[in-house]
SEDOMAR-7399 format. One record per residue: residue number from 1; residue in three letters; y, z, x of N, C-alpha, C, CB in turn. Coordinates in nm, 4 decimals. Glycine has a CB too. Layout:
N
k  r  n_c2  n_c3  n_c1  ca_c2  ca_c3  ca_c1  c_c2  c_c3  c_c1  cb_c2  cb_c3  cb_c1
NUM  ALA  Y  Z  X  Y  Z  X  Y  Z  X  Y  Z  X
...
This chain:
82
k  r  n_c2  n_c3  n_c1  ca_c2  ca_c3  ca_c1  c_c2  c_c3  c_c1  cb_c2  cb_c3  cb_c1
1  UNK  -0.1168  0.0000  0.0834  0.0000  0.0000  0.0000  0.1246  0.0000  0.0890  -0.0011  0.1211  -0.0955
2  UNK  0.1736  -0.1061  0.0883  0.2861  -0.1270  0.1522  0.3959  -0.0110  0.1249  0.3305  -0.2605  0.1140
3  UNK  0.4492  -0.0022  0.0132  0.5496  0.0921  0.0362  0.5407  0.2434  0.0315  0.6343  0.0623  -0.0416
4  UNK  0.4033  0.3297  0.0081  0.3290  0.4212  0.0728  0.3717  0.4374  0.2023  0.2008  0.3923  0.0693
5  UNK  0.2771  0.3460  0.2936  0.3045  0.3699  0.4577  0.4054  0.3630  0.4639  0.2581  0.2918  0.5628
6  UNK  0.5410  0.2636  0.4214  0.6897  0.2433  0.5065  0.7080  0.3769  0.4175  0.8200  0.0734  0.4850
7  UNK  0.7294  0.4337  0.3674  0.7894  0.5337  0.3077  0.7547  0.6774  0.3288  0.7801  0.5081  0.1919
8  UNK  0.6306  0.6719  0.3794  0.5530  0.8039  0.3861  0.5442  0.8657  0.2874  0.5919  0.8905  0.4644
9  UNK  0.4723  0.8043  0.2258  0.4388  0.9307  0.0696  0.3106  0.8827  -0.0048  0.5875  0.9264  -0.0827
10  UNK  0.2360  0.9776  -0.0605  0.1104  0.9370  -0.1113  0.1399  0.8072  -0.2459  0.0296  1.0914  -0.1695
11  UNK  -0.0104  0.7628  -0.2767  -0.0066  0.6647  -0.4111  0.0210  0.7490  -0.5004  -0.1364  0.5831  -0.4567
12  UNK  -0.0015  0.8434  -0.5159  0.0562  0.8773  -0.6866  0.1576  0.9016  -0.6888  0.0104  0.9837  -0.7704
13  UNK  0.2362  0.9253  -0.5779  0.4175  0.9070  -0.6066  0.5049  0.7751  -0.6401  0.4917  0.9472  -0.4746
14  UNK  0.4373  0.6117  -0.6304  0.4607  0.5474  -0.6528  0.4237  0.4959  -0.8081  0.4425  0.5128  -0.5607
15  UNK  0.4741  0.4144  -0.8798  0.4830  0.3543  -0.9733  0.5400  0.2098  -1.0001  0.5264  0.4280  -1.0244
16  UNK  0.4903  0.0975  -1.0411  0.4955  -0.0234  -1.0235  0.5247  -0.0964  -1.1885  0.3589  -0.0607  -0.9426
17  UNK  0.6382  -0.1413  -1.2597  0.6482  -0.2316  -1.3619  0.7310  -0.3213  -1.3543  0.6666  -0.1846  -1.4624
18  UNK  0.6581  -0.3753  -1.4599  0.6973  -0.5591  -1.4069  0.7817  -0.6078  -1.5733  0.4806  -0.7012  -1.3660
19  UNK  0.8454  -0.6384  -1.5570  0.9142  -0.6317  -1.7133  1.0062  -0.8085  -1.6941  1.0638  -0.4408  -1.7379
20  UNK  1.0112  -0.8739  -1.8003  1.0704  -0.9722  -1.8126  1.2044  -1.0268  -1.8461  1.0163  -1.0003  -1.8595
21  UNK  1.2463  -1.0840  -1.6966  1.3828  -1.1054  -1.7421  1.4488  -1.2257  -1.7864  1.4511  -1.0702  -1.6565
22  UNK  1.5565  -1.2674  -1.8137  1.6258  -1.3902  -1.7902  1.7577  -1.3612  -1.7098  1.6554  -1.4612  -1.9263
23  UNK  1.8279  -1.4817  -1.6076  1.9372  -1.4652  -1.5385  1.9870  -1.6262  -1.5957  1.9131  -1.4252  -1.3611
24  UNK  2.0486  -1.6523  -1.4747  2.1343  -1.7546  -1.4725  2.0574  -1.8276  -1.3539  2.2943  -1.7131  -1.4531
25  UNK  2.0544  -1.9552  -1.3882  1.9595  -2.0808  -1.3440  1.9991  -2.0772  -1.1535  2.0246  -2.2697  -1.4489
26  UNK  2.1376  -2.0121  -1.1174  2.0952  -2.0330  -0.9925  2.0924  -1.8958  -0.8703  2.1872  -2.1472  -0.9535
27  UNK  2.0151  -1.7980  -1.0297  2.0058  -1.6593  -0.9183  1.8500  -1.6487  -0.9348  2.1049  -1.4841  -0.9715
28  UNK  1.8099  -1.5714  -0.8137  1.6329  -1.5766  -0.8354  1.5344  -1.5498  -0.9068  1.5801  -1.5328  -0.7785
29  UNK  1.4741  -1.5516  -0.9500  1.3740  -1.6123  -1.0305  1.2985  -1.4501  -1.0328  1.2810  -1.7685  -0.9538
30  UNK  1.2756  -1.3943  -0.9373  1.2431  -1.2391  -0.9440  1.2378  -1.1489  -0.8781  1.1643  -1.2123  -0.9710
31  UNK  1.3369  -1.0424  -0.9514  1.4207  -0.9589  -0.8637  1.3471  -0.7961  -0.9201  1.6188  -0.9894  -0.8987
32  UNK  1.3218  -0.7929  -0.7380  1.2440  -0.6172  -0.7106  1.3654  -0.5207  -0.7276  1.1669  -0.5813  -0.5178
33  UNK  1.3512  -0.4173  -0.8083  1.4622  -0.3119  -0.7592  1.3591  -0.1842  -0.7652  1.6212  -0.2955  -0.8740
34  UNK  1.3917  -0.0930  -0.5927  1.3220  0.0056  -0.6275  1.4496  0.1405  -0.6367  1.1913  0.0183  -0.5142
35  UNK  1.4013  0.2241  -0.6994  1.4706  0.3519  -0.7061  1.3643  0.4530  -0.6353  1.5107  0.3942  -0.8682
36  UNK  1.4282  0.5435  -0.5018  1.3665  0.6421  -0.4338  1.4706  0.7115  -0.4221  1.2960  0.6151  -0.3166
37  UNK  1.3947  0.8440  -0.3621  1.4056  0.9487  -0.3815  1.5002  0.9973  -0.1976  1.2429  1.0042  -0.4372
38  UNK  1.5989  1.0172  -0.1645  1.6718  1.0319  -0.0076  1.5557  1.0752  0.0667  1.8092  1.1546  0.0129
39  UNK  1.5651  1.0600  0.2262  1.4919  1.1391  0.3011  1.5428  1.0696  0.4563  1.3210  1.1331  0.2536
40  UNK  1.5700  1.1803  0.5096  1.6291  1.1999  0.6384  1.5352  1.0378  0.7505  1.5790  1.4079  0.6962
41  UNK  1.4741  1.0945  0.7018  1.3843  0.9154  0.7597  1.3477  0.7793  0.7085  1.2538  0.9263  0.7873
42  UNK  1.4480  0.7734  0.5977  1.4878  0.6627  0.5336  1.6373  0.6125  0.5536  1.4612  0.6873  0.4015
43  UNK  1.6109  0.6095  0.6027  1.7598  0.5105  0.7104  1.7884  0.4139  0.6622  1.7406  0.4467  0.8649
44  UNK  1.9155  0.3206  0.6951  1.9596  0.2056  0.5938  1.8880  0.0863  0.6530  2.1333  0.1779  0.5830
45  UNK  1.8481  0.0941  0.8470  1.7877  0.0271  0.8990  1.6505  -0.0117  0.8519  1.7975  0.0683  0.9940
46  UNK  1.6157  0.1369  0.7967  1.4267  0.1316  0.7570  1.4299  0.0462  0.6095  1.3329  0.3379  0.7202
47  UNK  1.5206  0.0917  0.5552  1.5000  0.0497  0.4001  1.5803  -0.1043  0.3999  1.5840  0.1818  0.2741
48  UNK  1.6373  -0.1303  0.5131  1.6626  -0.2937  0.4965  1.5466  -0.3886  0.5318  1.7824  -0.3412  0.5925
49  UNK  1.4825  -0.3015  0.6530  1.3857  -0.3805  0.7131  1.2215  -0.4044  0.6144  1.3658  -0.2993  0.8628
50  UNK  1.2409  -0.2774  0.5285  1.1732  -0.2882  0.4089  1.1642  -0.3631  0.2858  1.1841  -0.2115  0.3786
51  UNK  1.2985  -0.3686  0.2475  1.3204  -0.4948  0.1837  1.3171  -0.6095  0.2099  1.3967  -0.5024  0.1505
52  UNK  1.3444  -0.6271  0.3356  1.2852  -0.7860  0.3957  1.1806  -0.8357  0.3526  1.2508  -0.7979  0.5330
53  UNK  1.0530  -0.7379  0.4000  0.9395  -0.7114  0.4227  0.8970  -0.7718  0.2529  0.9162  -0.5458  0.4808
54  UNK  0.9240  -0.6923  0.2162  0.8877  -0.7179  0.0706  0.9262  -0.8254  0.0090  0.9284  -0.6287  -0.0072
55  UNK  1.0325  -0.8990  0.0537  1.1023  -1.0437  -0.0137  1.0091  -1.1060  0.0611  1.2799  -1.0984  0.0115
56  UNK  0.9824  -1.0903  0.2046  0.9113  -1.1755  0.2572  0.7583  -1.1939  0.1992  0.9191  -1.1429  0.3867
57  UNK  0.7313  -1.1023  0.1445  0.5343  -1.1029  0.0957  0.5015  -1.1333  -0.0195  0.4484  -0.9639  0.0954
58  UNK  0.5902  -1.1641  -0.1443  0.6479  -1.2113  -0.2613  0.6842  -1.3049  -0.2458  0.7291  -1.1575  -0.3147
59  UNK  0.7870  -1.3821  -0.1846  0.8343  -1.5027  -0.1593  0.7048  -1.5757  -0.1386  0.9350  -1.5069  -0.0449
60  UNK  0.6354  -1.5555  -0.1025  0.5534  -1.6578  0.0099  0.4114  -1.6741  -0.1436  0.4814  -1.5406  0.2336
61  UNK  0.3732  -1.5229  -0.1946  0.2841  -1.5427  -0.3074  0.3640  -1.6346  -0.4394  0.2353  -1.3833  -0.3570
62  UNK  0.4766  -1.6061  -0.4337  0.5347  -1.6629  -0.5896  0.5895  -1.7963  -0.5690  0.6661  -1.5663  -0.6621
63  UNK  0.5670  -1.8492  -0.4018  0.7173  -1.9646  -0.4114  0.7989  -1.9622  -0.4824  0.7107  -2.0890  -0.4354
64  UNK  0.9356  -1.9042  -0.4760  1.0148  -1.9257  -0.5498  1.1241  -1.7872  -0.4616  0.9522  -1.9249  -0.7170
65  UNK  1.2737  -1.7885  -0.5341  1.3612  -1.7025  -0.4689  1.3401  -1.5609  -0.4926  1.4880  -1.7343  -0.5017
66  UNK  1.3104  -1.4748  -0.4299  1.3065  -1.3054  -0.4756  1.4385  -1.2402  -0.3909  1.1321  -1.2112  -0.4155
67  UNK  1.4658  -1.0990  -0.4928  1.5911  -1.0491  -0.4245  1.4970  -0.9066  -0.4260  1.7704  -1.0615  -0.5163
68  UNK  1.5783  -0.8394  -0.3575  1.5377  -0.7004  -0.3431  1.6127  -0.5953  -0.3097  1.4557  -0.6925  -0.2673
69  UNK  1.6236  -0.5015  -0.4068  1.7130  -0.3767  -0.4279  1.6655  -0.2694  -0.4030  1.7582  -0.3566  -0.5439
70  UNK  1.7557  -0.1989  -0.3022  1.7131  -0.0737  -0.3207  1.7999  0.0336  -0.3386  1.6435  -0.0468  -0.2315
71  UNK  1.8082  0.1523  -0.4166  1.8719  0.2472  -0.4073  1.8155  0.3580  -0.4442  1.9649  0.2305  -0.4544
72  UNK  1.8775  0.4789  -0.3962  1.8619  0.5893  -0.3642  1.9144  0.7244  -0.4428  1.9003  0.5764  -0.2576
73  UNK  1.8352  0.7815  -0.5690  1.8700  0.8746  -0.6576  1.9028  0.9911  -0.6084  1.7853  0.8915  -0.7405
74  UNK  2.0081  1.0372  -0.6575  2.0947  1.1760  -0.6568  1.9634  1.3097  -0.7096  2.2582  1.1565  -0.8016
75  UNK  1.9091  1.3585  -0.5901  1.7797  1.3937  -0.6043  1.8540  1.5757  -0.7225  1.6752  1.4105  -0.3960
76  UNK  1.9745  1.5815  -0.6830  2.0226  1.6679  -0.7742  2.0313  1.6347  -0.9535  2.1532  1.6894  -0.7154
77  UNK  2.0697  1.5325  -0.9717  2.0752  1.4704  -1.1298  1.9358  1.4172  -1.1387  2.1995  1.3351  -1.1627
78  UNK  1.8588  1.3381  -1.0803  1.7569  1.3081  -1.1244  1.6233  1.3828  -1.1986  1.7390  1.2603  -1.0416
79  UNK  1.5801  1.3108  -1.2902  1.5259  1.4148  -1.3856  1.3765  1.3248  -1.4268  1.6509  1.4525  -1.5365
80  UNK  1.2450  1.3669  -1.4148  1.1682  1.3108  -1.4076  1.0422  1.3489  -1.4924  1.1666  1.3016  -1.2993
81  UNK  1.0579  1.3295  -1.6469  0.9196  1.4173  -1.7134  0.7893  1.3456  -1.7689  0.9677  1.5002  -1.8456
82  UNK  0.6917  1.3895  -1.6849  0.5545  1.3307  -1.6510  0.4552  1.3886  -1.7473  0.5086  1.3626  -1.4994
């Protein structure tokens, strides 16, 4: 699991949905956004080079343009009931 290892955190902290969008004919076709959680070893370097990573391994399965978002929840407001 790719974003497990870059992230350091077990599989059941991750969660994966795929939901359907529409844009405008000349923005990409499908766009990742993840929301995580801060951590002193998530750097802007790690989490760019991560997103690469991930446009790059998508791009190549979907042919077609992927974007990839990431940002980082206010681990104080965030509210999470499981």
């Amino acid at each position: 699991m790719l974003l497990c290892e870059r992230l350091a955190v077990d599989i059941n902290a991750c969660q994966l949905a795929v939901l359907q969008v529409y844009g405008m004919a000349d923005q990409p076709a499908i766009n990742i956004e993840l929301s995580i959680l801060p951590n002193a070893d998530r750097t802007r370097e790690i989490l760019l080079a991560l997103a690469k990573e991930i446009q790059h391994v998508v791009a190549a399965a979907a042919t077609t343009g992927v974007a990839v978002r990431i940002s980082q929840l206010d681990p104080a407001t965030y509210i999470a009931v499981k």
